[in-house]
Structure formats: C-alpha cells, structure tokens
C-alpha positions as CSV (number, residue, x, y, z in Angstrom):
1,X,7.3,10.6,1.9
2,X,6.6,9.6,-1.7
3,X,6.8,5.7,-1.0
4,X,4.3,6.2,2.0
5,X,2.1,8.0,-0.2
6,X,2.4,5.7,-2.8
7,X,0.9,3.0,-0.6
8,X,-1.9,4.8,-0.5
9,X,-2.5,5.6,-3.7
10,X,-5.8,4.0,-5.0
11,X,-6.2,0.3,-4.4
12,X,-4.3,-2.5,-4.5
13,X,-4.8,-3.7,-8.1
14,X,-4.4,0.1,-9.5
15,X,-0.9,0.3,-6.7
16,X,0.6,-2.6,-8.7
17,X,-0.2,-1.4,-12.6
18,X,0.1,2.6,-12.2
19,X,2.5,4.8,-12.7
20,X,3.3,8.3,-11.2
21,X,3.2,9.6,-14.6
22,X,-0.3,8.0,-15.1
23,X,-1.1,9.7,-12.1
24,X,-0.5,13.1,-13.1
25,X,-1.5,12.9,-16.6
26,X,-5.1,11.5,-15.4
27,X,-5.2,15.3,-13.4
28,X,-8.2,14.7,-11.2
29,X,-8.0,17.4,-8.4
30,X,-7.8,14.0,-6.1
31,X,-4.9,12.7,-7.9
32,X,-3.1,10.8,-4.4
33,X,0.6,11.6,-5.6
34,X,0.4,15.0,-6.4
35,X,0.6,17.1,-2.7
36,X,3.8,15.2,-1.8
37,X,5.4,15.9,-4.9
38,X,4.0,19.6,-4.7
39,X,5.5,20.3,-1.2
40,X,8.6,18.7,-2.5
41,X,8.9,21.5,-5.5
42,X,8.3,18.7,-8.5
43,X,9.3,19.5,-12.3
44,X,7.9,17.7,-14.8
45,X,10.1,16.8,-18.1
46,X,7.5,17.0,-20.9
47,X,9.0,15.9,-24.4
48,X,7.6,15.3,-28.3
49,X,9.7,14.7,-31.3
50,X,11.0,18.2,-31.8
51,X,12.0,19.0,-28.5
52,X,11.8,18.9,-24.7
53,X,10.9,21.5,-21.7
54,X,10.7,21.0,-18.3
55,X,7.3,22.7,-16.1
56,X,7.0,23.0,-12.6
57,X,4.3,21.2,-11.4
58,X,2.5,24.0,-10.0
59,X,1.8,24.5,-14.2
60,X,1.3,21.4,-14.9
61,X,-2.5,21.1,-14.2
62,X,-5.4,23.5,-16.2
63,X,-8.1,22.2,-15.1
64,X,-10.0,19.1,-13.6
65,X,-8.5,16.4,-16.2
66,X,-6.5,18.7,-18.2
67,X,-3.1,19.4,-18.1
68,X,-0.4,21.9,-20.2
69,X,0.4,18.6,-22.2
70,X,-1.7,18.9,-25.4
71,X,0.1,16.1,-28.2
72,X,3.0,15.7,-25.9
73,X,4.5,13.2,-23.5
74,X,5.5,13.5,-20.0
75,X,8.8,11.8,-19.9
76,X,9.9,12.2,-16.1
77,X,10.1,14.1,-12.8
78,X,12.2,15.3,-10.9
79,X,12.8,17.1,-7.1
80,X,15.5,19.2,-6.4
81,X,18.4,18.0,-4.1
82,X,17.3,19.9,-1.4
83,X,13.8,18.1,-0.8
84,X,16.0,15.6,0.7
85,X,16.8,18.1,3.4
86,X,12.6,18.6,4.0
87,X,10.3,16.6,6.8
88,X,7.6,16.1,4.5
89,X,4.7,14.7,5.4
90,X,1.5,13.7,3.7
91,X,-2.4,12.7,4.5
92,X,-5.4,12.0,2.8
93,X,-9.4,11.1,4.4
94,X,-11.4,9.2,2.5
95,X,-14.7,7.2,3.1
96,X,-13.5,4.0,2.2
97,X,-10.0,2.4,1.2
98,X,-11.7,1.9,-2.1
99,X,-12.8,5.6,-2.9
100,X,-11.4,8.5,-3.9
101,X,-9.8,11.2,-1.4
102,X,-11.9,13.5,0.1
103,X,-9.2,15.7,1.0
104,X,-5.5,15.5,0.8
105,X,-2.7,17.9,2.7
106,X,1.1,17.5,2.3
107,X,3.5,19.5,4.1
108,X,7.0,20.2,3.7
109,X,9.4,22.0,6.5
110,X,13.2,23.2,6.3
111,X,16.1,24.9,8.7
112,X,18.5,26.9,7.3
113,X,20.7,28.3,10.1
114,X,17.9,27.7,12.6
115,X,15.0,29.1,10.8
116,X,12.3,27.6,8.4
117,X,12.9,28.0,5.1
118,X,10.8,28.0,1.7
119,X,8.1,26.2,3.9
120,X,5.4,24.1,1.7
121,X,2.0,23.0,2.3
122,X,0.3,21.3,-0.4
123,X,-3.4,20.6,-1.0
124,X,-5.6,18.1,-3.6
125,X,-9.1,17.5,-3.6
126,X,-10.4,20.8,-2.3
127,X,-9.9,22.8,-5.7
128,X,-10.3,22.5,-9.6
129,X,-6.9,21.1,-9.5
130,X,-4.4,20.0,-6.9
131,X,-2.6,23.5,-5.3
132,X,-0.4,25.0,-2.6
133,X,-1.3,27.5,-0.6
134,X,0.9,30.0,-0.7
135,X,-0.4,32.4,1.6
136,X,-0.6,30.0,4.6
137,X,3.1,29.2,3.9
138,X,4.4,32.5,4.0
139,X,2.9,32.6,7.4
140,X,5.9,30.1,8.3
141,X,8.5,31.7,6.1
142,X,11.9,32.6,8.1
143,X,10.5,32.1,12.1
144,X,13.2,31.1,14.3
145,X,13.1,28.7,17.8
146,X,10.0,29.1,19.7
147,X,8.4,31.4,17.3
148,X,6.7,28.5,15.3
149,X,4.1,28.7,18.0
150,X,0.6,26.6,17.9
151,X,-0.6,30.5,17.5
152,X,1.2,30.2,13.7
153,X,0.0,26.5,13.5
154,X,-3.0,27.2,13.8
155,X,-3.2,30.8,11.9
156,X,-1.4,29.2,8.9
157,X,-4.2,26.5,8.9
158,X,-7.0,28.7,9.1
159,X,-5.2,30.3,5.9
160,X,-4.6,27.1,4.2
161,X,-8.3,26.4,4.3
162,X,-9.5,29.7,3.2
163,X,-6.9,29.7,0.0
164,X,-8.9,26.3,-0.8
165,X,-11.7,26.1,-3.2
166,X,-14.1,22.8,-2.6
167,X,-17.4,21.3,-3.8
168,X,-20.1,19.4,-2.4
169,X,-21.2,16.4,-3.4
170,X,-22.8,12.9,-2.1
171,X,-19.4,12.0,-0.8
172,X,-18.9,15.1,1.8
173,X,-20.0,19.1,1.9
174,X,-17.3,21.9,1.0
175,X,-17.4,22.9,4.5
176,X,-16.4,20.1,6.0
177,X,-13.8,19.7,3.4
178,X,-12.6,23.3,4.5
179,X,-12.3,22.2,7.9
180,X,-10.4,19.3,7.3
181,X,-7.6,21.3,5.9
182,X,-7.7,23.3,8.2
183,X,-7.2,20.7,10.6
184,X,-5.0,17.9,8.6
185,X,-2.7,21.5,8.5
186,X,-2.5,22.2,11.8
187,X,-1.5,18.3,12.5
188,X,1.0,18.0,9.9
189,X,2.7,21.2,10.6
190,X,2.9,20.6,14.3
191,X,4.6,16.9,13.7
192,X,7.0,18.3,11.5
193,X,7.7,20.6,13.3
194,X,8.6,18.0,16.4
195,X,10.3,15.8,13.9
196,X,13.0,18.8,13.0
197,X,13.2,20.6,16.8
198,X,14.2,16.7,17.6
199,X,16.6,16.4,15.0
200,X,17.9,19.7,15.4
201,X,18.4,18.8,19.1
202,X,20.3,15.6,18.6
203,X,22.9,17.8,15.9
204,X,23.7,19.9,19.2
C-alpha cells in the first residue's frame, strides 16, 4: 500500500529526489503519503540533541505547513506489526498528473476471529491538515459476516464526508470534494472488504 502510493506521489522528478520524511515535514493537507500511513497507525520518531520522543502521526500535523516539530528533526517512522495483517488501500483524484491532489482517501480493514477490527479510513486534502475520520470508522468497528452490508458502506461514507472540512478554490468546489469522499469511501471500503471475505474464504 505504501509503494503504490509512493508512485503516485508528485511527479516523476520529485518521486526520484523525495523522501517520506520530506513529505511529512512539508505538511500540506495534500501531502500524497500521509492517508496510507494514517490508516496504517504511523509514529513518527522525532529527535534533537537532548533527546528523542516518538508522536503518532495523528499529532504530528498543527496546521496547513506546520507540524509539532519546532527546532527538531524527524528521524523515522514506523507502523506497528499488525498493519501487516490490514488490506489497505489508497486513492487520490487530481486534475492533472502534474497537480496536486484534490482529494485523497485511504482505508485500512482487519478480522480478528471473524469480525473487523480497529477499522481505519484516512483522508488528506479535504481539511486544514490530513485526518481520519473517526466517526465513519466506528461505524465498521466489530460487525461480523454479512453485516458489513452496502447499507454500512455507504452510511460510513456519508460519515466520512461529513467529518471532512474542505475549501474551494479554482481547482474544484468543497462540495464536490465532499462527495468524492464520500464516494472514494464507499469504493475503497467495499474492495477491501472483497479482498478479505476472499481471503478469509480460501483460509477455510
């Protein structure tokens, strides 16, 4: 999920000279790597001379281009073992390959004993920084076979889209925006959704 992200990330001549790092220290609420790591519960390792604390990513970002860094560095990230167990999935609509995102959703699903768990969906370019949204996830939290329904899909997008915070400008109005997310949601839940039912089917 974070490879195909990457090769999306900006353009070619930015793909081969950036970093992940640089991409979350520039903190534009369009930054292209930040939903995947989001739905994949990132930390960020933030170091000076003295000493070194680690920040979720969810606290990472203050504002549009300002982060909790200050005179500090970030020195890594890291996911926790059990993203390896998530489908995670990731999208982004822009205009052009050359412009900026107009909106971006990442989602990340789980089974534990059948049921989804800690269930993430992940949102940039729709808000003053890149966010989840937590409300449209607990809509998912702990259903079981066949009550993932496209009744939840789609309430959990409508949520998603609501808990988002977008502007207008020349490149595309905040209502549209909303309704992207709401519909980028509703797709990315429903194919990871496929994607575990199928390899929960071949486990049996």
């Amino acid at each position: 999920a974070i490879a195909q992200a990457a090769s999306h990330c900006g353009n070619r001549p930015v793909r081969t000279t950036a970093t992940v790092g640089g991409n979350l220290c520039n903190a534009l609420p369009s930054a292209d790597m930040v939903p995947v790591l989001l739905a994949l519960d990132g930390t960020c390792f933030i170091a000076d001379e003295d000493s070194q604390e680690s920040v979720p990513l969810t606290d990472f970002f203050t504002g549009p281009r300002r982060t909790v860094l200050g005179d500090r560095l970030l020195v890594g990230v890291a996911l926790p073992a059990e993203a390896a167990g998530r489908v995670c999935l990731s999208r982004k609509l822009m205009r052009t390959a050359e412009d900026i995102s107009l909106v971006q959703v990442a989602v990340a699903l789980s089974l534990q004993e059948g049921r989804i768990s800690s269930p993430r969906i992940a949102l940039g370019a729709v808000a003053p920084v890149p966010k989840r949204a937590t409300l449209a996830e607990a809509v998912l939290e702990d259903l079981g076979p066949g009550e993932a329904t496209a009744e939840k899909i789609e309430e959990a997008g409508r949520i998603a889209a609501g808990e988002c915070d977008p502007i207008t400008d020349h490149r595309a109005g905040a209502e549209y925006r909303r309704d992207l997310v709401r519909v980028l949601t509703e797709r990315l839940l429903g194919e990871a959704l496929n994607i575990l039912e199928g390899a929960e089917g071949e486990e049996r």
